[in-house]
C-alpha positions as CSV (number, residue, x, y, z in Angstrom):
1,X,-26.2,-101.4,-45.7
2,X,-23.4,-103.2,-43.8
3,X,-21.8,-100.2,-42.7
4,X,-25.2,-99.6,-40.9
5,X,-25.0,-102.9,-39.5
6,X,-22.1,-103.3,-37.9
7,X,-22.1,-99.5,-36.4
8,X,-25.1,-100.5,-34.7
9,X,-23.6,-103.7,-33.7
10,X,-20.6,-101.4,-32.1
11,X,-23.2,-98.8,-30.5
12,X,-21.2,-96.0,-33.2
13,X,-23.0,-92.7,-33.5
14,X,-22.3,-89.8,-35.3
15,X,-22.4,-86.3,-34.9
16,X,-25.4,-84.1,-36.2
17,X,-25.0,-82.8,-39.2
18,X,-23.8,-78.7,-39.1
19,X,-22.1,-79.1,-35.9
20,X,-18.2,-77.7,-36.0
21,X,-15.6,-80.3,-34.9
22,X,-13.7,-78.8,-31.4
23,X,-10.2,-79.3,-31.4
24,X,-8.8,-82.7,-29.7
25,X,-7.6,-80.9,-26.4
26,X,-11.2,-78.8,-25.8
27,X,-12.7,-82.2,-26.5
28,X,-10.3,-83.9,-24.1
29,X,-11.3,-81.1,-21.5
30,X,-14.7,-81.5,-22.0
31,X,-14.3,-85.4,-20.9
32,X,-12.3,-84.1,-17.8
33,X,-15.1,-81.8,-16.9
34,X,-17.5,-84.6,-16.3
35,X,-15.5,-85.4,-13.0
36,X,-17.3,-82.1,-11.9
37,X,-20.9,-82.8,-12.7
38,X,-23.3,-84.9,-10.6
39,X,-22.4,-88.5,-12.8
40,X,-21.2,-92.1,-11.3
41,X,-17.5,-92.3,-12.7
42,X,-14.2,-90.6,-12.6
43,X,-13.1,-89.4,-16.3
44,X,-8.9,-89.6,-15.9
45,X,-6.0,-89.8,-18.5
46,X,-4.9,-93.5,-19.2
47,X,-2.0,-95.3,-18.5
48,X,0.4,-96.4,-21.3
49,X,-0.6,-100.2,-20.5
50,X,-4.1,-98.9,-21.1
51,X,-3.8,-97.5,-24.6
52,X,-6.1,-95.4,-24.1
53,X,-6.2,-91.5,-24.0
54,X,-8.9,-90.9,-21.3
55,X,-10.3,-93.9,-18.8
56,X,-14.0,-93.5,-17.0
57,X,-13.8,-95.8,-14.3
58,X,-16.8,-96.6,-12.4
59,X,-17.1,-99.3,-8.8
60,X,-20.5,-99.8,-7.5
61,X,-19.5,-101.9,-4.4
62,X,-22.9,-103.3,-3.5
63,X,-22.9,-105.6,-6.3
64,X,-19.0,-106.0,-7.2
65,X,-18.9,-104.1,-10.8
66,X,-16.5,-102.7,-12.4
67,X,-17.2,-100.5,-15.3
68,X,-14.2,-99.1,-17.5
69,X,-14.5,-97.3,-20.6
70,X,-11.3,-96.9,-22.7
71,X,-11.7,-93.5,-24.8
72,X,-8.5,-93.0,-27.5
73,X,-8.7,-90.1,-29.4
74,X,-8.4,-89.7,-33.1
75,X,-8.0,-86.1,-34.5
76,X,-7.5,-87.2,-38.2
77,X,-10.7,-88.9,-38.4
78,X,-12.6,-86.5,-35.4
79,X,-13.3,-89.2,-33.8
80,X,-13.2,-91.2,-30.5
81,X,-12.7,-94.7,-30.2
82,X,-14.2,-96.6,-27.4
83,X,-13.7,-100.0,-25.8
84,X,-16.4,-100.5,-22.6
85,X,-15.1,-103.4,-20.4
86,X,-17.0,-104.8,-17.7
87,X,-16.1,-107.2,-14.8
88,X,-19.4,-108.5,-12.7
89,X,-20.1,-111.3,-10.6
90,X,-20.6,-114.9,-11.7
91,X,-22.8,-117.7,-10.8
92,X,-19.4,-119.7,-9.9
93,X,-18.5,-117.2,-7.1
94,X,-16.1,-115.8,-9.5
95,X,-16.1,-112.4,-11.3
96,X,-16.5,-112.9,-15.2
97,X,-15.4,-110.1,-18.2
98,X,-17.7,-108.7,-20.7
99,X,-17.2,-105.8,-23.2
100,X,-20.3,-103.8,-24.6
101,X,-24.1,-103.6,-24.3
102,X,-25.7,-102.3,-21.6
103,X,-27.1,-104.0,-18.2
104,X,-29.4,-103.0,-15.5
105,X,-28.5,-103.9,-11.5
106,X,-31.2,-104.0,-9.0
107,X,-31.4,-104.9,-5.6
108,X,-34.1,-105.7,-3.3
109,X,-35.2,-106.1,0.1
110,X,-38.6,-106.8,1.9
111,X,-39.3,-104.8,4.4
112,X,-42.7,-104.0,6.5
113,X,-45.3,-101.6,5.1
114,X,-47.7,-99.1,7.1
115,X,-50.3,-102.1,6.3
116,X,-48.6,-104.6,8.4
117,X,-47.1,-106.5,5.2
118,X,-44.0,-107.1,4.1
119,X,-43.6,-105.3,0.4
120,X,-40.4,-106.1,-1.7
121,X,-38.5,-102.5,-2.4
122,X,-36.1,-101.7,-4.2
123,X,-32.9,-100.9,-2.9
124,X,-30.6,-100.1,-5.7
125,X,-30.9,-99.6,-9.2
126,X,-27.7,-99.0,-11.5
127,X,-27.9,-98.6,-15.3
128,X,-24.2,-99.3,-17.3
129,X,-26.1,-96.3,-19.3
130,X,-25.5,-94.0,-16.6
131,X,-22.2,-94.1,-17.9
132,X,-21.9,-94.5,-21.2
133,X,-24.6,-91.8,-22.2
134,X,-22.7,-88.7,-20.7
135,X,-19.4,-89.2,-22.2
136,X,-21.3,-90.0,-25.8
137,X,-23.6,-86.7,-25.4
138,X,-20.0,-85.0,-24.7
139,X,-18.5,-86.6,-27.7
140,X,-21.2,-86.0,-30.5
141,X,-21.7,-82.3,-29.0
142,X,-18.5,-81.7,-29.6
143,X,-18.9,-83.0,-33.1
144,X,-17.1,-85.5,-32.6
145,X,-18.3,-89.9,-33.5
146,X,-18.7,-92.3,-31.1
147,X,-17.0,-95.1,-32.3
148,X,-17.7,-98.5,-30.4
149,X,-14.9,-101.1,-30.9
150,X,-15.2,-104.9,-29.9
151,X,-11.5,-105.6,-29.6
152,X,-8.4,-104.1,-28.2
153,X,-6.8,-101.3,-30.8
């Protein structure tokens, strides 16, 4: 029961049962080959200061966020730990840091409709799912778990 607990609490998944773990570097091109799809990040190795296998960096400039998703890669286990980091606006004119969950981002504008009226429309919508969901479908196809940490490994 607490197993089940804190994986939910981490947002870990696991593959479905009958599906062949790929080996680490067709997993690790699988990742890559998301840059070529029609998605709102760049999949790229890490940097050493990153301790991170792959990185999925995401800017969406209209409202100053900055996704990052730290992937490292364990083959012993088949499994792929993952650190989402998130830097966003604040109410102080700052930017504050948050790690996890999931956030929608609108934005909206009035504007004049055939009837004369103004209407409020929206402008932009952005869901922190957009990027989390492809690289976890790519992971669990692959038969591989999603493992979500809360700290730094």
């Amino acid at each position: 029961m607490g197993r089940r607990i804190w994986d939910k609490w981490t947002g870990t998944e696991y593959p479905a049962g009958g599906v062949r773990p790929l080996p680490t570097t067709e997993l690790r091109e699988a990742l890559l080959a998301l840059n070529h799809r029609n998605v709102p990040f760049n999949v790229r190795h890490g940097r050493p200061e990153e301790k991170a296998d792959l990185v999925a960096d995401c800017e969406i400039p209209q409202v100053r966020l900055t996704l990052k998703t730290r992937m490292r890669l364990v083959p012993a286990k088949r499994e792929v730990l993952v650190l989402e980091e998130r830097w966003e606006p604040s109410p102080d004119s700052g930017r504050q840091y948050g790690r996890g969950g999931f956030k929608v981002y609108r934005q909206w504008e009035f504007r004049r409709g055939a009837d004369g009226r103004r209407h409020k429309v929206e402008t932009l919508r952005f869901d922190t799912r957009d990027v989390r969901d492809p690289l976890r479908t790519t992971v669990l196809r692959a038969g591989w778990t999603w493992r979500g940490v809360l700290f730094r490994y």
